[in-house]
N, C-alpha and C positions, 0 to 999 in steps of 0.2 A: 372494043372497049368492054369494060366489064359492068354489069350489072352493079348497080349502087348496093345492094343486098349483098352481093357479096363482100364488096369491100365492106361493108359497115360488120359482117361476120370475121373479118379478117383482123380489121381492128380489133373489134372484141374480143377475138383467141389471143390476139399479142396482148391485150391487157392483161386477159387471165393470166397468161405464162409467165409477164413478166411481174407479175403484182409481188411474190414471195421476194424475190431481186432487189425491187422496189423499195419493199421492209425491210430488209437486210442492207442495204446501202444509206436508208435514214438512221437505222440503228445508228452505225457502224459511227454519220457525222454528228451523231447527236449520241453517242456513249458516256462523253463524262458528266453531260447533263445528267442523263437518267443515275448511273451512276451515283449521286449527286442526291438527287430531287425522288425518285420515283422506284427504286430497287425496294426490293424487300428487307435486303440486308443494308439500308442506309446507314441504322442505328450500330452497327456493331463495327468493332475496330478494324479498317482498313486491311491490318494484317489477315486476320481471320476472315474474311468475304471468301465464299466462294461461286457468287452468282455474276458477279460484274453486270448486276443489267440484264443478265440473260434469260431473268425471267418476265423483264417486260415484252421480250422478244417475241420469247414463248407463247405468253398471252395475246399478242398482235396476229403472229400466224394464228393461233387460238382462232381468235375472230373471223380472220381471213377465210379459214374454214369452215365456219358455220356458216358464214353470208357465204360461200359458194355451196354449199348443200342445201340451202332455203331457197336458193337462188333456182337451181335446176329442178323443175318438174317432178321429181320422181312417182308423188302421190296420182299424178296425173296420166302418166303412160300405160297403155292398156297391154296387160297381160294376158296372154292366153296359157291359161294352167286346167287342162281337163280332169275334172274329179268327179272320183265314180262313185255313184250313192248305190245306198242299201242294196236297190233292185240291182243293178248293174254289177255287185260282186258278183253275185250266186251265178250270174253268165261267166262270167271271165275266164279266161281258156288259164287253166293251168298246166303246166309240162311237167312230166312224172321224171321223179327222182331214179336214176338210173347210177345203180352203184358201179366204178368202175374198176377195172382191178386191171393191174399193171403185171407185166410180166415179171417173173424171179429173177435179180441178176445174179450175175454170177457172185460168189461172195468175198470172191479178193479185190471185186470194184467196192464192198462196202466199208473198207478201211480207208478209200481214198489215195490206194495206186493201182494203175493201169495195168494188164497184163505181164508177161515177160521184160525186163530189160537187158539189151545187150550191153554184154562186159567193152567198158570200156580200155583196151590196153594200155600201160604206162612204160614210160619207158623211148 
């Protein structure tokens, strides 16, 4: 059997996952309402709308996303970031710049063809 902990983590990741799903399927039975009642573009003539409600959508995921970034720890989780003070530069190994010089090619690769081609016969 499984530990209660885990199933109760298992539910939780399928709510997370399915929560946008969720929003998008109430939308969807409840469009002509907002449509309707709660769009931005209630007031303007039918013809001309070009949000259909999609900005209450918008605004729902909106939310969705901030209660899941309030929701998760992040202030909480301990970093480890090593930072070197004053004293600690003056030691710090630095590796000396080493100019490196490439050999000469030849100069008929620097137009961008290859040596020699053989003639192809026609015919």
């Amino acid at each position: 059997m499984m530990p209660w902990a885990f199933r109760l983590f298992a539910v939780y990741f399928a709510a997370v996952v399915a929560a946008p799903g969720v929003l998008f399927v109430r939308f969807e039975a409840r469009r002509g309402y907002i449509e309707r009642e709660l769009c931005v573009q209630r007031d303007v003539m039918e013809g001309m709308r070009t949000c259909h409600g999609e900005c209450v959508l918008a605004k729902q995921y909106k939310a969705l996303e901030h209660e899941a970034e309030e929701g998760f720890p992040v202030e909480r989780m301990v970093r480890y970031e090593p930072v070197a003070g004053p004293e600690e530069e003056a030691g710090a190994f630095v590796l000396p710049v080493v100019p490196v010089c490439w050999a000469d090619t030849d100069p008929v690769l620097h137009d961008g063809f290859g040596g020699r081609v053989e003639h192809v016969p026609r015919g």
